[in-house]
C-alpha positions as CSV (number, residue, x, y, z in Angstrom):
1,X,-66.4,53.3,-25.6
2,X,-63.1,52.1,-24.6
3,X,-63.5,49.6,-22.1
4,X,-59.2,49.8,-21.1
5,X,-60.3,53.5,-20.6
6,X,-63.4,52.6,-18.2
7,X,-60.7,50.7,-16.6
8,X,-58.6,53.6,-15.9
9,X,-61.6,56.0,-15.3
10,X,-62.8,53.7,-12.5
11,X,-59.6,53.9,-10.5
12,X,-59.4,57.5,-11.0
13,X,-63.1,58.0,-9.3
14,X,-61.9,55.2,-6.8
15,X,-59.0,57.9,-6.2
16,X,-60.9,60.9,-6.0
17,X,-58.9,62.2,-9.1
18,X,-60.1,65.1,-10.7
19,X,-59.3,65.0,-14.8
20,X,-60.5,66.1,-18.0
21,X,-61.7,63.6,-20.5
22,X,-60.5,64.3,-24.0
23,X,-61.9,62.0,-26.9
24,X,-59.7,60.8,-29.5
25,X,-60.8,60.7,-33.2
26,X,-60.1,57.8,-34.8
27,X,-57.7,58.4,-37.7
28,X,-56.6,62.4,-37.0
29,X,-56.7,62.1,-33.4
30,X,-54.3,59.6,-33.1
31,X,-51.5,61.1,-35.1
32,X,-51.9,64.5,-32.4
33,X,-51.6,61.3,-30.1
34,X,-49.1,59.5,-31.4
35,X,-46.7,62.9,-31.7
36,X,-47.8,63.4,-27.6
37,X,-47.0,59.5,-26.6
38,X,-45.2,57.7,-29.3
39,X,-47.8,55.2,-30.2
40,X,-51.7,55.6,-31.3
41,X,-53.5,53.6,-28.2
42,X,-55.8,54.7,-26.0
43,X,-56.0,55.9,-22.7
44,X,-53.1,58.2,-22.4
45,X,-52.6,59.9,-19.7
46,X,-51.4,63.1,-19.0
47,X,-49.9,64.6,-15.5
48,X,-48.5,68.1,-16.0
49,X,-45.5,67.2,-18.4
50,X,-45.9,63.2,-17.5
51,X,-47.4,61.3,-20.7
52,X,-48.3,57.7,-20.0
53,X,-49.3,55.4,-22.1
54,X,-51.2,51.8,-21.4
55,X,-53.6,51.4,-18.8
56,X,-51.7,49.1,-16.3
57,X,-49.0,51.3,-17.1
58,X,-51.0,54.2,-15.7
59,X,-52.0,52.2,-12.7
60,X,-48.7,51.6,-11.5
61,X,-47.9,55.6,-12.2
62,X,-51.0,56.8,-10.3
63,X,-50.4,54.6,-7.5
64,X,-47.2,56.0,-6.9
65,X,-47.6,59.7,-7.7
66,X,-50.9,59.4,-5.5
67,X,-50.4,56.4,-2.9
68,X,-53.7,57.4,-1.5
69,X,-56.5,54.5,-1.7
70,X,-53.4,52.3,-3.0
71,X,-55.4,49.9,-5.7
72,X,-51.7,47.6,-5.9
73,X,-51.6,45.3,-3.0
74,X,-48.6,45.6,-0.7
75,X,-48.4,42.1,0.5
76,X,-46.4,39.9,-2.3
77,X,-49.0,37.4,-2.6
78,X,-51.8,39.6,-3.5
79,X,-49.7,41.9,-5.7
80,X,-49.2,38.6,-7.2
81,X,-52.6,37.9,-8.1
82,X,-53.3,40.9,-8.7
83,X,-51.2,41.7,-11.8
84,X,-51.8,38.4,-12.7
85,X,-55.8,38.8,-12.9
86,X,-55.4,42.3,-14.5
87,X,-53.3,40.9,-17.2
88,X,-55.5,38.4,-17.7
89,X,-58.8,40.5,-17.7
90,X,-56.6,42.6,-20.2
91,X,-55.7,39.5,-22.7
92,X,-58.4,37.5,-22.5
93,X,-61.9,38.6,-20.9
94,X,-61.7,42.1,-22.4
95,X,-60.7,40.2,-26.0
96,X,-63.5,37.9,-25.6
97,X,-65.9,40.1,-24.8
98,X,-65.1,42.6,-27.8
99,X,-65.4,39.6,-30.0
100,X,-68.8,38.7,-28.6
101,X,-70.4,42.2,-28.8
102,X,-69.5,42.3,-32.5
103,X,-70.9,39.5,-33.1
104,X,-74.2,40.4,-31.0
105,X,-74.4,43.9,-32.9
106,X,-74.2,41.6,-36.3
107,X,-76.7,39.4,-35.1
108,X,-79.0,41.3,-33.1
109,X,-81.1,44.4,-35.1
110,X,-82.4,45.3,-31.5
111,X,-78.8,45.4,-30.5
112,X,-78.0,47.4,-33.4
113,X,-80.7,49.8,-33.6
114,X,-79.9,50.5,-29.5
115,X,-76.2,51.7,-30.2
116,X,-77.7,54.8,-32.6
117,X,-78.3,58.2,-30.9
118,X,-81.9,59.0,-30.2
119,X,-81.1,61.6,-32.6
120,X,-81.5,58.9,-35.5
121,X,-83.8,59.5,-37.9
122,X,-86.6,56.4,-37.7
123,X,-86.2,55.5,-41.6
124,X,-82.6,55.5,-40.9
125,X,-82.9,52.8,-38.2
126,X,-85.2,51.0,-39.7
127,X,-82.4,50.6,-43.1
128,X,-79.8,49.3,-40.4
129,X,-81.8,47.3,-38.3
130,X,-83.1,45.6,-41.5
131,X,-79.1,44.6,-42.7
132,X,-79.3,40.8,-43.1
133,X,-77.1,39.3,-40.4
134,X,-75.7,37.1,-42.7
135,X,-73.9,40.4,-44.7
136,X,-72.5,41.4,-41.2
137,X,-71.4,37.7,-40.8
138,X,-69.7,38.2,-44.0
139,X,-67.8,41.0,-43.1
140,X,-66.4,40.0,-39.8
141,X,-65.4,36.7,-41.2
142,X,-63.2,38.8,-43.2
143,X,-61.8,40.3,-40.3
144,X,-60.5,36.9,-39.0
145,X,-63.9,36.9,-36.6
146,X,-65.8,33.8,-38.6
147,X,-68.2,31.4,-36.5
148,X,-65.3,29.2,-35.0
149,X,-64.2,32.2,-33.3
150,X,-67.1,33.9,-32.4
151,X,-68.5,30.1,-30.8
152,X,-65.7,29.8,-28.9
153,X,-65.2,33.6,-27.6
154,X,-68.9,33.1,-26.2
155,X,-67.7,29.7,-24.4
156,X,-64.7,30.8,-23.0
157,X,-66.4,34.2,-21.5
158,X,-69.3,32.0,-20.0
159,X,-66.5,29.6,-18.3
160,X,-64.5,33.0,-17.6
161,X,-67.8,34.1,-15.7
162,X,-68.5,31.3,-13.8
163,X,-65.2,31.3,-12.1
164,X,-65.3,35.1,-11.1
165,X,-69.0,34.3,-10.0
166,X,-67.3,31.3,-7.6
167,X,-64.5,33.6,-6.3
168,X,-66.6,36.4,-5.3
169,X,-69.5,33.8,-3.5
170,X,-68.0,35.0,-0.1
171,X,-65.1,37.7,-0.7
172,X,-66.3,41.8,-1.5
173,X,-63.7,41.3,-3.8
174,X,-61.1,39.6,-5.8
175,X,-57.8,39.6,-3.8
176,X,-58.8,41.5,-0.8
177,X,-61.1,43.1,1.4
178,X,-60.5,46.6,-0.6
179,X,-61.0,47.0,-4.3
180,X,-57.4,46.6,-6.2
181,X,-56.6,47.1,-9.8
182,X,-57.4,43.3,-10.3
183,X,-61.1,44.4,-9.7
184,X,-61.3,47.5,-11.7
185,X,-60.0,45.9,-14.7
186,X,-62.3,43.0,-14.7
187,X,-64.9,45.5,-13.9
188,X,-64.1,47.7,-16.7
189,X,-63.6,45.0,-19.2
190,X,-66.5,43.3,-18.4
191,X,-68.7,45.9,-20.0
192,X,-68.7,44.8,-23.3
193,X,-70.4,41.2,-21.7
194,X,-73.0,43.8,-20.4
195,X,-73.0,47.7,-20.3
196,X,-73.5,49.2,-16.9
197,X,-77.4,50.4,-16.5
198,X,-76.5,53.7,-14.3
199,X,-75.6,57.5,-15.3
200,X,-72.1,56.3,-16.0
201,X,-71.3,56.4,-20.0
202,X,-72.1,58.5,-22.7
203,X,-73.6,55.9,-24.8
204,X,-77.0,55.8,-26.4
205,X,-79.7,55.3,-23.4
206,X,-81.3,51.6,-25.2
207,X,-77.6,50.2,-24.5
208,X,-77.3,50.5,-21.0
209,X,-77.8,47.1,-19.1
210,X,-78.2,45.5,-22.6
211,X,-75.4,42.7,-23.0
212,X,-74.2,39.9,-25.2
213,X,-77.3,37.4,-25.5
214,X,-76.4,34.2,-24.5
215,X,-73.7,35.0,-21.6
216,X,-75.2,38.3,-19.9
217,X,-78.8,37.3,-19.8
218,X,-77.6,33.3,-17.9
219,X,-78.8,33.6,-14.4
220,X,-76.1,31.8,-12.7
221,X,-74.1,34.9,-13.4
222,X,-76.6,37.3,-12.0
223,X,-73.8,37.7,-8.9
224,X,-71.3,39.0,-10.8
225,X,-73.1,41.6,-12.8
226,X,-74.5,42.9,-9.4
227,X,-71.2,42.6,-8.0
228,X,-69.9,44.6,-10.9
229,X,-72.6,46.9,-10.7
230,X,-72.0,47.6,-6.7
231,X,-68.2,48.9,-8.1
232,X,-70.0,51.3,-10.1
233,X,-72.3,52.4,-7.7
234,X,-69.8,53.0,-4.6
235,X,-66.9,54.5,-7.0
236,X,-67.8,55.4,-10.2
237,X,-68.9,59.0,-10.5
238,X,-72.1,60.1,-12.6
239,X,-71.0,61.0,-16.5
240,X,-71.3,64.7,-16.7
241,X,-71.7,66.0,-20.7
242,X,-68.9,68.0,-21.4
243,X,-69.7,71.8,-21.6
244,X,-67.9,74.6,-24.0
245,X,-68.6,77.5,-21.5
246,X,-66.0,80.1,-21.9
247,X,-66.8,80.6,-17.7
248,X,-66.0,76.7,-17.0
249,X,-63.6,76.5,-13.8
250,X,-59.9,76.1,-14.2
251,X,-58.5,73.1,-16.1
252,X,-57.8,70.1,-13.5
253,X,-54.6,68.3,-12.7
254,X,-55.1,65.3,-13.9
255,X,-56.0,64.6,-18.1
256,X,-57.1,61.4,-19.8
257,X,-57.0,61.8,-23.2
C-alpha cells in the first residue's frame, strides 16, 4: 500500500525488471530492515549484495546499473524538471494525498467498509462502518491531522490537479515524449487521490477506482486520471498473488523488499 513503492514498481515494469516483492511488517519487519539498510523506510531495494534505500535513490541506481529505457532525461533541462517534479510529487502531492485518504476513510463508511477483505465477516463490517466519523475526527486530530489540515490538503491536491491536467492537455507526458521518473512518481503517488481500477494491486476489489470524494470524482480532472491510468495500462504488469510452491522457478535478480 505504499504508494513510494508503486513508484518504484512502475519503473521496474517500465524496465522489464524481473524482482521479487517482499512485504514488510510493520514493527518486526523493519528492525530485519533496518539491520539490511540502516534505516526502517520502505522500498528497499536489493541487487545481489547492493541495498538501496529511498525511492529516487533507487531511480538513479537502476538507471545506471540498467541504462536500458533510461526514465532520467539526458538533456540538462529536462533532467532539470524532472528531479524537480519528482521531488515535488514526493513532498507534496504524495503528502497531500495521504492526508486526504485518511480523512476520506474517517469520513466515508463506504470508504471504510471497501478497504476490508471480502473475507470480513458482515457483522464485523457493519461495527466499523457504523464508527461515528466524529470518533475518527478525534483521533486524527490527535495526530496533528485536525480540519485545518485536512481542508487545506484537499485544496492544495485540487489546485495540484489542475495544473498536471493543463500540462498534459497536449504532451503524452510530463517532460518528454517518453515516460521519465517525473511521470512515474506522480503516477504512483497519485493513487492515494484515486486507486487504479485494473489487476494492478493487491488491495481489497471495492477499493479499486474508488478515490478521495471531493478531488477524484471533479470532472475537470477526468484527463489526468485517464492519463494516469494509460501509464498503468502500457507499463504496469498485472499483480500476480504470491505462491509458496516448493517447485516455483529460481529466485530473480532483482528484489524489492
Amino acid at each position: 500500500m505504499s504508494h513510494y513503492c508503486e513508484k518504484v514498481r512502475l519503473i521496474l515494469d517500465y524496465k522489464g525488471l524481473a524482482y521479487r516483492k517482499i512485504e514488510v511488517t510493520p514493527g518486526i519487519g523493519q528492525l530485519d530492515l533496518y539491520r539490511m539498510s540502516g534505516q526502517r523506510q520502505v522500498p528497499v531495494l536489493k541487487d545481489g549484495n547492493e541495498v538501496i534505500a529511498d525511492s529516487t535513490a533507487i531511480a538513479k541506481y537502476l538507471d545506471r546499473q540498467y541504462p536500458d529505457r533510461p526514465v532520467i532525461p539526458t538533456d540538462p533541462k529536462q533532467k532539470g524538471l524532472c528531479l524537480m517534479l519528482e521531488d515535488w510529487a514526493d513532498e507534496v502531492l504524495g503528502l497531500n494525498a495521504r492526508k486526504a485518504m485518511l480523512a476520506a476513510f474517517s469520513q466515508s463508511p463506504d470508504f471504510r467498509t471497501a478497504a476490508l477483505p471480502t473475507s470480513t465477516p458482515a457483522l464485523l463490517k457493519n461495527l466499523i462502518g457504523s464508527v461515528p466519523s466524529e470518533v475518527l475526527d478525534v483521533l486524527s486530530f490527535g495526530v496533528g491531522m485536525g480540519p485545518d489540515a485536512l481542508h487545506s490538503a484537499k485544496a492544495s491536491l485540487r489546485q495540484n490537479l489542475e495544473a498536471l491536467t493543463f500540462i498534459l492537455l497536449d504532451h503524452p507526458y510530463l517532460i518528454s515524449d517518453q515516460p521519465t521518473l517525473a511521470d512515474f512518481a506522480v503516477a504512483g503517488l497519485s493513487m492515494y487521490i484515486k486507486f487504479p481500477s485494473g489487476p494492478y494491486l493487491d488491495i481489497p476489489e471495492g477499493l479499486k477506482g474508488k478515490g478521495v470524494p471531493g478531488v477524484a470524482d471533479i470532472g475537470t480532472f477526468e484527463p489526468f486520471f485517464n492519463w494516469r491510468d494509460r501509464l498503468y495500462t502500457e507499463y504496469r504488469k498485472s499483480f500476480t498473488p504470491a505462491t509458496t510452491s516448493s517447485s516455483s522457478t529460481r529466485p530473480t535478480s532483482i528484489d524489492i523488499e
